[in-house]
C-alpha positions in Angstrom: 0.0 0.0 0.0 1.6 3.4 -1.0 2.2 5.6 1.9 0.5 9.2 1.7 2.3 11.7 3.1 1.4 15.4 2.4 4.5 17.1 2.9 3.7 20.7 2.5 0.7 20.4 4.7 2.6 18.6 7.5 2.9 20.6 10.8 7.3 20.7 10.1 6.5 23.4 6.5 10.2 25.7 7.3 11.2 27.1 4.4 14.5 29.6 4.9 14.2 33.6 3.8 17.4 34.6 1.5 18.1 37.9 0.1 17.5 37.9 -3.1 16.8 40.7 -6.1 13.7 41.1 -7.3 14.1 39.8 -10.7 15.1 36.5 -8.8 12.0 36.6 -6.6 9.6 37.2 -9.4 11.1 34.2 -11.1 10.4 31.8 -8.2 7.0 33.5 -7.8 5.8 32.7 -11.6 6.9 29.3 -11.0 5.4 28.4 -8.2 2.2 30.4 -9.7 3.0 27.7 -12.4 2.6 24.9 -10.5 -0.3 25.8 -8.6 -2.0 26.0 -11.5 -0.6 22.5 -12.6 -1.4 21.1 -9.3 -5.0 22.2 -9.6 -5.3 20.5 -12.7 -4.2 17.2 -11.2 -1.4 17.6 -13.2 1.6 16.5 -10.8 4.0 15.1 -13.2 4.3 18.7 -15.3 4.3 20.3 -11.6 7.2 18.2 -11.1 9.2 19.4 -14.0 9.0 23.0 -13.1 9.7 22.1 -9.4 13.1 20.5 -10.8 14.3 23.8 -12.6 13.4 25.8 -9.5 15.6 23.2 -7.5 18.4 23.7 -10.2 18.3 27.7 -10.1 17.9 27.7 -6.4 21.3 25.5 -6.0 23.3 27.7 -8.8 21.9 31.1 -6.8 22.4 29.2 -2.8 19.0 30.4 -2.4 18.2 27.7 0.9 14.6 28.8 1.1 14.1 27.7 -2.5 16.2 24.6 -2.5 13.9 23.6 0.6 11.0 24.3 -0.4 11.4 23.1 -3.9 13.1 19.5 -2.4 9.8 19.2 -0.3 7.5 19.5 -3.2 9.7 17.0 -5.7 9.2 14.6 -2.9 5.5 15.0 -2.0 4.9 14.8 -6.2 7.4 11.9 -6.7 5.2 10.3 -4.0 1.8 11.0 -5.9 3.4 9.6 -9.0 5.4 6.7 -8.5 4.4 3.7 -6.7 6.1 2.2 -3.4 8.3 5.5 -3.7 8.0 6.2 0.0 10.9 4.0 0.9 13.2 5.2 -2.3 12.4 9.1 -1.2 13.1 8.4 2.3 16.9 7.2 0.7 16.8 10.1 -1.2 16.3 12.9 1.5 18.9 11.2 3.6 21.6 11.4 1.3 20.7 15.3 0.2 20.8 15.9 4.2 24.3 14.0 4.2 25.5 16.5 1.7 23.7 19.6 2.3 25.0 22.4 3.8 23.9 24.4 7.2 21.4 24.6 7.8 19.5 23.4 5.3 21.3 20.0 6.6 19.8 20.9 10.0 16.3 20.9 8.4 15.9 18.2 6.0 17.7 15.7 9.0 14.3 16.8 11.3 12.3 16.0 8.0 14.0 12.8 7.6 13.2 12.0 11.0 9.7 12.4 10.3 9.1 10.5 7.8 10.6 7.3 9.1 8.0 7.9 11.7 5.2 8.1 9.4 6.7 4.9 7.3 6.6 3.2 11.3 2.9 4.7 11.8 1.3 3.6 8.3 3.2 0.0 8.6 2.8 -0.3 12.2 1.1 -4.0 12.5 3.9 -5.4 9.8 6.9 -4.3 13.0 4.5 -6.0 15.4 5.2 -9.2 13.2 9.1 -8.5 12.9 11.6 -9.8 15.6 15.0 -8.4 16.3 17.8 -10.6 14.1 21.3 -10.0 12.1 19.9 -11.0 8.7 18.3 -8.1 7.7 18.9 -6.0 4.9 20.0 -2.0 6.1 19.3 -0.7 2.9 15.5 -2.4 2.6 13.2 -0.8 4.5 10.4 -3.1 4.7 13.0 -5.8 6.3 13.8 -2.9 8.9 12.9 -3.7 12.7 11.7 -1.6 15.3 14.4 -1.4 16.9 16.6 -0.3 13.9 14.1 2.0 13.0 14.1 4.1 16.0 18.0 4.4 16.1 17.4 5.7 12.4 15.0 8.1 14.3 16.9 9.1 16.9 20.1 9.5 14.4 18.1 12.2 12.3 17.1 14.1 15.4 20.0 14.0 16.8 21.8 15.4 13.8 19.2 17.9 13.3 20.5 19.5 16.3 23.8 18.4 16.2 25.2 22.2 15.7 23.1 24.1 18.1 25.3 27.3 18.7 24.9 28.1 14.8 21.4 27.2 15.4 20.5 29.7 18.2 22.0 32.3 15.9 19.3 32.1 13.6 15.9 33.7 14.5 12.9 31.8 13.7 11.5 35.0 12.2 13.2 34.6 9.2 11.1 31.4 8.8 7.6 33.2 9.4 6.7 33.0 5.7 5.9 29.6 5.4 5.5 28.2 9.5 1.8 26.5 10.0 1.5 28.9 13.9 -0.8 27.5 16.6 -2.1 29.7 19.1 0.8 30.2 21.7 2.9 33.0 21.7 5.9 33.6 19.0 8.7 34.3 21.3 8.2 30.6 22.9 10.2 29.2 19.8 12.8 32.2 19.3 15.3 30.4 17.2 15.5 27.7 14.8 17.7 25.6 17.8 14.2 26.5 20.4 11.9 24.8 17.1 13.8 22.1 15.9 14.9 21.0 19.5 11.0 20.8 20.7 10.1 19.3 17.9 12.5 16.5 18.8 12.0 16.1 22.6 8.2 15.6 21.3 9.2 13.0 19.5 11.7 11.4 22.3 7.9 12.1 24.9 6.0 9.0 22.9 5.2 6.1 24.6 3.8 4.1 22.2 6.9 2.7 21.2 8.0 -1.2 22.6 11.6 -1.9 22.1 13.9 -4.1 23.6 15.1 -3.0 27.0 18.8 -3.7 28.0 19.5 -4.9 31.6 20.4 -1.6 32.6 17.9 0.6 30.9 17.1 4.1 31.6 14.8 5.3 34.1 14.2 8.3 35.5 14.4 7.5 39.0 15.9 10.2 40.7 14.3 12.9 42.5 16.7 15.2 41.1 14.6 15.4 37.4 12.4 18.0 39.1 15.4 19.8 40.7 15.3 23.7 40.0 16.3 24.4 36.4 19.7 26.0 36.9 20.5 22.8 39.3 19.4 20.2 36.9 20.8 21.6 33.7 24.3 21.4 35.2 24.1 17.6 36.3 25.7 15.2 34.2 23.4 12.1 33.2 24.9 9.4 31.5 23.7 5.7 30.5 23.8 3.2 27.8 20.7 3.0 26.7 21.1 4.5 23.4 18.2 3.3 22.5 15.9 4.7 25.6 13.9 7.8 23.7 13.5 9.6 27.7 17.5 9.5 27.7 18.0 11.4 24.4 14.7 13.1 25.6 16.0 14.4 29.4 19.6 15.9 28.1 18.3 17.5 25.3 15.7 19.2 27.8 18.9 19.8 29.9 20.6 21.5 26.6 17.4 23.6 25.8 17.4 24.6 29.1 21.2 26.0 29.2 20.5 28.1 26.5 17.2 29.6 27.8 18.8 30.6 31.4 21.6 32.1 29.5 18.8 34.7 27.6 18.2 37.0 30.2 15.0 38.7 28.8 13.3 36.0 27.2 11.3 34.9 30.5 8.6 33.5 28.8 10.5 30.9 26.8 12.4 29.5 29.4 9.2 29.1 31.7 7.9 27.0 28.8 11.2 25.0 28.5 11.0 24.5 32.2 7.1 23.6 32.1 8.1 20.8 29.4 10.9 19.5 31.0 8.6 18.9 34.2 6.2 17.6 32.8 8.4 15.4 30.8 9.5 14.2 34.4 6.4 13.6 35.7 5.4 11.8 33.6 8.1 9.5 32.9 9.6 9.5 36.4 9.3 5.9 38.2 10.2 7.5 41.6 7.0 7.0 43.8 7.2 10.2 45.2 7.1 12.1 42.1 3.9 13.8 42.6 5.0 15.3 45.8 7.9 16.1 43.9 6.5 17.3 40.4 4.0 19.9 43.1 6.9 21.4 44.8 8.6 22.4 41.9 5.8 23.7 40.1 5.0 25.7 43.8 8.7 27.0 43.1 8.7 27.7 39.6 5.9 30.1 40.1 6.8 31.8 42.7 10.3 32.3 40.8 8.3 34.5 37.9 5.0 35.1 40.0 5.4 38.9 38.3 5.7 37.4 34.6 2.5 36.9 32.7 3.2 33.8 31.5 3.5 32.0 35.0 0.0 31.8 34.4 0.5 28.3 32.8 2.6 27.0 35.8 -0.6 28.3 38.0 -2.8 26.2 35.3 -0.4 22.9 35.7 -0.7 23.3 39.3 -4.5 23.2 39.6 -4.5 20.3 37.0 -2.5 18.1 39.2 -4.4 19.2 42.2 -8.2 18.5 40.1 -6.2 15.1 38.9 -5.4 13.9 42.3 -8.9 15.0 43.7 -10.2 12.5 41.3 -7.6 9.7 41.9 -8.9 9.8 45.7 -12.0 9.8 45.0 -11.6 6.2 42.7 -9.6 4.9 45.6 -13.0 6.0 47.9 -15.4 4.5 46.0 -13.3 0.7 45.1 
C-alpha cells in the first residue's frame, strides 16, 4: 500500500528567507504560480518538471529557502506519482541531508526523522510481526525492525540539532513566511535551535513505542529530574541506553534549558522550556514520590516568575494536578 504523506501540509513546513533581487523573486513567484495551477489541474508530473528547474536555479543562486521548499515538493509529487516510492524518497532525502549544507542539513535531518516515523505509523502492524535478528537488509526498509528504525529516528534528530550554537544564531522569524502557527505565543520558539529541538523532545515524549530494553535501561528514577532548572541543567546524566527515547529526551531538555537561562529577557520561553521538561519528568519519572515532587517544583517555579505573565501556565499545571489527584482519591474511595 503506498504511503501518503502530504508534505507541504505537515505541521514541520520551514522554508529559509534569502536575500534575493527582485528579478530572482519574481522568477520563483511565476513558478510556483506555475505549479499551482498544474497542481490544480491534477497535473503533478508537469508540476514536477517546473519544481526541478526551480531546485536547479535555487542550488546555482544558494538560495536555501528555495532549494527547501522546492526538495519538499519534488518529494511530495514523486510520492503521488510513483508507486512504493515512499521508501526510495526516504533514501533520497537522507543522502541530500548528508550532503547539504547548514542549515538546510539541519532541516531536512528533522524531515528525515519524520518520515521514518510516518513509514513506522502507516506499517505499524507489519513491526509488530518483525523480531529483532542479524539477517536483515540495512538498505530495505520493509526488512527494517523496530528497533533499527528508531536508532534511524533518533540519528536524524540528533543530527538535526547536532550544531546548536549556529542554530541559536538564527531567529525563527526569518522562517515566518511559510511556518503552520498555533495559538501560543511567538517568542516561545525564538530560534531555529528552540523549534527544531522541541520538535525533537516531542518525539523522544512517545510512549507508544515497545523496544527491547537492556539490563540496565534508563529510568528516570531520581528525585533530582524536578530539581530547580539551573540545578538540573548542570548535572551530568549518562547511560547506555542508546536506545531509551526519555534518555535522548531528558539531556536534550537539559541542553534547551542552558540556552534559555543564558537569555536573560526572554522569561517567557524559558518558563515554557522548564514547564516541558517537568512535565516530561512527571510523567516518565518511576520514583514513587514524584507527585510530591512534580507539586513542589511547580509551587517553586511560580513563585520564581510570580510577576511574569506567562506563569500563568505553571498556575494552570498546578490546579491540574491538584483537580487530577482530587479524582484519583475519589476512585480509591469509591473501590
Amino acid at each position: 500500500m503506498k504511503t501518503k504523506v502530504k508534505f507541504i501540509i505537515s505541521f514541520f513546513i520551514i522554508i529559509l528567507t534569502s536575500n534575493i533581487n527582485a528579478q530572482k523573486m519574481t522568477f520563483y513567484k511565476s513558478q510556483w504560480q506555475k505549479i499551482d495551477s498544474l497542481e490544480k489541474k491534477g497535473l503533478p508530473k508537469s508540476a514536477l518538471k517546473v519544481v526541478d528547474e526551480i531546485y536547479t536555479k535555487a542550488k546555482k543562486d544558494n538560495n536555501s529557502e528555495q532549494v527547501i521548499k522546492s526538495f519538499i515538493y519534488n518529494l511530495k509529487y514523486k510520492n503521488q506519482i510513483e508507486e512504493n516510492a515512499f521508501e526510495r524518497l526516504c533514501k533520497e532525502l537522507d543522502s541530500t541531508a548528508q550532503n547539504a549544507s547548514f542549515p538546510d542539513n539541519a532541516i531536512m535531518n528533522s524531515m528525515l526523522a519524520d518520515m521514518y516515523w510516518w513509514y513506522y505509523t502507516a506499517n505499524r502492524y507489519k513491526f509488530q510481526e518483525r523480531t529483532n535478528t542479524v539477517n536483515f537488509d540495512n538498505n530495505d526498509m520493509q526488512t527494517w525492525t523496530l528497533d533499527y528504525l528508531v536508532e534511524k529516528v533518533i540519528k536524524a534528530y540528533t543530527n538535526s540539532v547536532s550544531d546548536p550554537e549556529q542554530l541559536k544564531k538564527i531567529p525563527i522569524s526569518q522562517y515566518k513566511e511559510l511556518i503552520i502557527k498555533g495559538n501560543a505565543p511567538a517568542d516561545l520558539r525564538p530560534t531555529l535551535y528552540d523549534f527544531l529541538a522541541n520538535k525533537a523532545i516531542d518525539f523522544f515524549s512517545s510512549t507508544e513505542i515497545s523496544l527491547t530494553k537492556p539490563a540496565d535501561n534508563f529510568e528516570l528514577k531520581e528525585a533530582y529530574y524536578f530539581d530547580d532548572a539551573k540545578t538540573f541543567a548542570d548535572r551530568e546524566i549518562l547511560s547506555s541506553d542508546f536506545l531509551s527515547l526519555h534518555f535522548h529526551g531528558i539531556c536534550l531538555l537539559q541542553d534547551l534549558l542552558k540556552f534559555r537561562l543564558s537569555d536573560t529577557k526572554n522569561k517567557d520561553a524559558l518558563i515554557d522550556a522548564d514547564l516541558k521538561r517537568l512535565q516530561f519528568a512527571y510523567r516518565f519519572s518511576v520514583n514513587p514520590k514524584k507527585d510530591e515532587l512534580y507539586m513542589k517544583a511547580l509551587k517553586n517555579l511560580e513563585k520564581r516568575y510570580q510577576n511574569i505573565e506567562y506563569s500563568s501556565e505553571v498556575t494552570y499545571r498546578i490546579a491540574s494536578l491538584y483537580y487530577s489527584q482530587i479524582g484519583r482519591a475519589s476512585c480509591r474511595e469509591r473501590v
